[in-house]
N, C-alpha and C positions, 0 to 999 in steps of 0.2 A: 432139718438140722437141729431143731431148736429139741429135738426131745429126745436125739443120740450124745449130747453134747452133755448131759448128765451122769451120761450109760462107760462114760470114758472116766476114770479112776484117776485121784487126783496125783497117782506115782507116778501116770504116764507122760506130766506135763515138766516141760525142760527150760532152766531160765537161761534165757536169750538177752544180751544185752545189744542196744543198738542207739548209738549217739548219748550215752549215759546212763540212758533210761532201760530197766531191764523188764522181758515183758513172760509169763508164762507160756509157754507155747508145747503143743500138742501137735506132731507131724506125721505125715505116711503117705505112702506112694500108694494108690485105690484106680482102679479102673468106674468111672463114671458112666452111664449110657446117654449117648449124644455128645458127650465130651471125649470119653478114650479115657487113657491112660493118664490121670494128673497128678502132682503133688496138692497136697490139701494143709494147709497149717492153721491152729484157732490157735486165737493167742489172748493173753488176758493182762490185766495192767498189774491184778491185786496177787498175792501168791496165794491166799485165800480162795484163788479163783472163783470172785464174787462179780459182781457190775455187771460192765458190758464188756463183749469181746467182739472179736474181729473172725470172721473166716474169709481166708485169703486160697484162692485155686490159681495154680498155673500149670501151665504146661512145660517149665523148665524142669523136668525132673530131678536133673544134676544141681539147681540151688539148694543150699540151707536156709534152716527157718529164719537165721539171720537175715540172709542174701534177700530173701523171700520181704522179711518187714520192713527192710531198709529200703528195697526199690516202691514199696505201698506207700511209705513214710514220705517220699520224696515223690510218688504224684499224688500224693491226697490234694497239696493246695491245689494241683490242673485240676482237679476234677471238680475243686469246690465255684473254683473259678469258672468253669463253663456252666456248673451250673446255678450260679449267680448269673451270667452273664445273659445264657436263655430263657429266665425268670424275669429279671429288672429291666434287662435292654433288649427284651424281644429278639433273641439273636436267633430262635427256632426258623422264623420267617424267611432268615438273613441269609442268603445263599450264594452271593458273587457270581450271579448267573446272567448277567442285564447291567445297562449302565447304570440303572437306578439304586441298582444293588453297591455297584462301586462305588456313585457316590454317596449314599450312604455311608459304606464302609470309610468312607476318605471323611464323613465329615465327624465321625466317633469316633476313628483313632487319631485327628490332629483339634480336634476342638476338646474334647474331654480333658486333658492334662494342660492346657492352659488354663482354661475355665476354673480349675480343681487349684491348679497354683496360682492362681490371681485372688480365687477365694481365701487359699492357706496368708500369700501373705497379705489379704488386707485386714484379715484378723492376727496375724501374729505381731505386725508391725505398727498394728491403731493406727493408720492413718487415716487421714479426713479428706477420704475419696467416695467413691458411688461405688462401692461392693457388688460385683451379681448377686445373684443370689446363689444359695448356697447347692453344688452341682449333685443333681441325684441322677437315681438311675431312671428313675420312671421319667422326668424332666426330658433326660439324655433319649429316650424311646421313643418320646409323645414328639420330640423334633425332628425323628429319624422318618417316622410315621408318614409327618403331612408329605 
């Protein structure tokens, strides 16, 4: 991609706005092999079309490049979040397959957000209590672990 991405003439790029922010984007319907028939859109932030960009593939052919960055826009954070999640809290391992796994899973999602707001407010509030310590991921993993 990276060395057709040149070979495209800066006429062919169209500005798309989405949530305020408008992005250049270059689109086309291309048959893939191993993929079929997909929409392909590159999009870029600058109209310069300098930096970094984006190539986005789907198989809705009938979206616009709008439709196209808006649905990317709105799972980027899922995406960053899982993988934060099977980075920090070993969640590769983590399958809900066994009880060990459940409770596991039972004691990350009801122990992590107390822990996390007990921390917020004993620091937002200066109180003169015994603080945990402050709730990480690797902490949250190494307990998940034993």
């Amino acid at each position: 991609m990276q060395d057709l991405i040149p070979l495209i003439p800066a006429t062919a790029y169209r500005p798309v706005t989405v949530d305020g922010q408008t992005y250049w984007t270059f689109s086309r319907t291309l048959r893939i092999p191993g993929l079929g028939k997909v929409r392909l859109v590159i999009s870029f932030q600058k109209a310069d079309l300098t930096g970094t960009y984006v190539v986005l593939v789907t198989n809705r052919l009938d979206w616009s490049a709008q439709r196209i960055i808006a649905a990317y826009l709105g799972r980027w954070p899922i995406e960053t979040f899982y993988q934060d999640g099977k980075g920090l809290l070993g969640l590769v391992e983590y399958r809900m397959r066994n009880a060990e796994a459940i409770r596991k899973h039972g004691c990350l999602v009801f122990s992590w957000p107390i822990r996390s707001c007990t921390w917020i407010a004993c620091h937002r509030y200066r109180r003169k209590v015994t603080c945990p310590a402050k709730p990480s991921g690797r902490r949250v993993a190494n307990k998940l672990r034993r």
